[in-house]
Steps between C-alpha positions, in 0.01 A plus 500: 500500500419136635133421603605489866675831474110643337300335739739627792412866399176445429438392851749746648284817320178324587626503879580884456106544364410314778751677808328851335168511426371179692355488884512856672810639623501487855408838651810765574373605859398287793238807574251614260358855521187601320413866505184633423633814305791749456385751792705657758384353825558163354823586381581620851350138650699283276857699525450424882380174468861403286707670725377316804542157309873485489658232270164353399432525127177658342335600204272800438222500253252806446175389359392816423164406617453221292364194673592245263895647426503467869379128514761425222773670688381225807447227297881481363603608861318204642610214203876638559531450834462862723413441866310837566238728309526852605178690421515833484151715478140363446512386167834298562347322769180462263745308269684321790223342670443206306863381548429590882398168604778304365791751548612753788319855339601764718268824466577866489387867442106393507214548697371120690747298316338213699179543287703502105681191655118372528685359819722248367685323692892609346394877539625756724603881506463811610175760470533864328234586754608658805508307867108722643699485814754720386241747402257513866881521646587844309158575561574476900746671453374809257129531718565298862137557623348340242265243626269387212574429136223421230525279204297429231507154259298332316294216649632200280789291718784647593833501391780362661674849518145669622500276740789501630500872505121521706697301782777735520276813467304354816813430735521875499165660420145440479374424144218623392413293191233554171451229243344600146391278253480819240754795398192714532457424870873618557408885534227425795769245631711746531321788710367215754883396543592863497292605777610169686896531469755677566715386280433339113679196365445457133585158389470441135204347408319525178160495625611845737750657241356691234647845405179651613447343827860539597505883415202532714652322798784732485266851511283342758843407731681799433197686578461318848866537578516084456852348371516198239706232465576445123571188299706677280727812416199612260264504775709689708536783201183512473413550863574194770738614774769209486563177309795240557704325226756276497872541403537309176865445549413373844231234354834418276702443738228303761424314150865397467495379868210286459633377125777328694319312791291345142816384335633398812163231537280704723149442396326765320200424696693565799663828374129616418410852433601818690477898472797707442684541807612866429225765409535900428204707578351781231316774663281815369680772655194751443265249675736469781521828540109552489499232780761651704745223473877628537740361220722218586799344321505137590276238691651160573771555385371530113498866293136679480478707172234834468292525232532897431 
C-alpha cells in the first residue's frame, strides 16, 4: 500500500472518530419534555399534551425526581437545538428554570409555576391550582344565600394566587379575614372566623394547616352547620364540603394550544400564566347531606364527583 493510499485511511477513520463521538448530536425533537416522575396524573397531562401537538416532534425524559438527571436531560436538549422545554410537575420546573431565561420553558402540573420560574422572562404555563372563582361559583350554586365567607392566612405577603383569589371571593361575598403569625394561633383564628362566616374557605397555607388545627376546624364547622371550601381531595375526606380540580387531560390539551403560539414566535411573556380552563368539583356527600344540600351531577358544564 502506497503512503498516499495510508495516509488517505488514516484521515478517512480519523473523520469517522470525529463524525461519532465529537460535538453533540443535534437533539431528535424540536420539543423537550421533562417530567417530574412516573405518576398517573402526569402521564394523563403529557398523553394530552402530544396529541394536541400534531406533527411537531418531542422527546420525553422522566427524572425520577432527580434534579441534576433532569438538568442533563436540558442541557443536551438546549446544545442540540430543541425550541421548547416542557416541564411537567414541580421538580421538572425546579430543573427547568435556569434554562428559563434564555429558552421558551413552558410549565405544567405545579402549583405557582410563576414562582419556580423565579419569573424569568422565557417562562410560561399553566397552574395545578384551581381558578378560586370556579370554587365561590359552585359555591353559589350549592348554598345561594350565602353572604359572608371567612379566610384565614398568614400575615407575611401574599401570593399571587391568594391574591388573586381574595378579589374574586369579594365580588361575591364579604370576607371576613384573620392573619396569624403562629400555627398555634390557628385554633382561636378559627372560632372568631367561625362565628363571623357563613361559609369557610381554606386556602393552603402552612402557617394555618396543621393536622391538628385543621381537624378542629372541621368539628367546630360541622358542629355549627358551616360548609368548607377545600384545597384538596384530602381535605374534603376528611371533612370540607367541596373542592375543585382541574382535568389533567384538559391542562394537556390547553398546554398543547399554548406550545404552538411559542413555536410560532409569540412571546412567552405575552402567553404568561393561566389556570386550567376546565375544573371538576369533589364533594363530601355526608356533609352535604348534613347541610341539606341536594346532589347534583354537573355545574358548568364540568362532572362533580361524591366522596361516599
Amino acid at each position: 500500500m502506497s503512503t498516499n493510499m495510508r495516509l488517505g485511511r488514516i484521515l478517512g477513520i480519523l473523520a469517522f472518530f470525529a463524525l461519532s463521538f465529537g460535538a453533540p448530536s443535534a437533539f431528535p425533537s424540536e420539543i423537550a419534555i421533562l417530567v417530574s416522575q412516573d405518576i398517573p396524573p402526569y402521564k394523563q397531562a403529557v398523553t394530552s399534551f402530544t396529541a394536541g401537538l400534531g406533527k411537531l416532534s418531542i422527546s420525553v425524559h422522566d427524572m425520577n425526581g432527580d434534579l441534576s438527571d433532569g438538568g442533563h436531560f436540558l442541557e443536551g436538549a438546549e446544545s442540540g437545538g430543541a425550541k421548547l422545554i416542557v416541564a411537567v410537575g414541580s421538580k421538572a420546573v425546579e430543573a427547568a428554570s435556569v434554562f428559563a431565561d434564555r429558552m421558551p420553558v413552558l410549565a405544567l402540573m405545579a402549583p405557582e409555576p410563576e414562582k419556580l420560574l423565579k419569573s424569568a422572562k422565557m417562562g410560561f404555563g399553566i397552574s395545578i391550582t384551581s381558578n378560586p372563582a370556579d370554587q365561590f361559583n359552585f359555591l353559589h350554586e350549592l348554598l345561594p344565600n350565602t353572604k359572608t365567607i371567612g379566610v384565614i392566612h398568614g400575615s407575611g405577603p401574599l401570593s399571587d394566587e391568594l391574591t388573586e383569589g381574595l378579589a374574586a371571593a369579594r365580588a361575591r361575598y364579604r370576607v371576613i379575614e384573620e392573619k396569624i403569625t403562629s400555627p398555634k394561633e390557628a385554633p382561636g383564628a378559627f372560632r372568631r372566623i367561625v362565628e363571623r362566616s357563613e361559609a369557610v374557605w381554606l386556602v393552603f397555607d402552612e402557617t394555618v394547616v396543621t393536622e391538628q388545627a385543621i381537624k378542629y376546624l372541621f368539628e367546630l364547622t360541622l358542629e355549627k352547620g358551616i360548609p368548607v371550601i377545600g384545597f384538596s381531595k384530602k381535605t374534603v375526606q376528611k371533612g370540607a364540603l367541596f373542592t375543585s380540580y382541574p382535568d389533567y387531560g384538559e391542562i394537556g390539551a390547553q398546554a398543547a394550544k399554548l406550545a404552538k403560539e411559542a413555536l410560532a414566535g409569540s412571546s412567552p411573556a405575552g402567553i404568561g400564566y393561566s389556570y386550567a380552563e376546565t375544573n371538576g368539583y369533589y364533594v363530601n356527600r355526608r356533609v352535604a347531606e348534613h347541610l341539606k344540600i341536594p346532589r347534583i351531577k354537573r355545574f358548568a358544564g364540568v362532572w362533580v364527583e361524591y366522596y361516599e
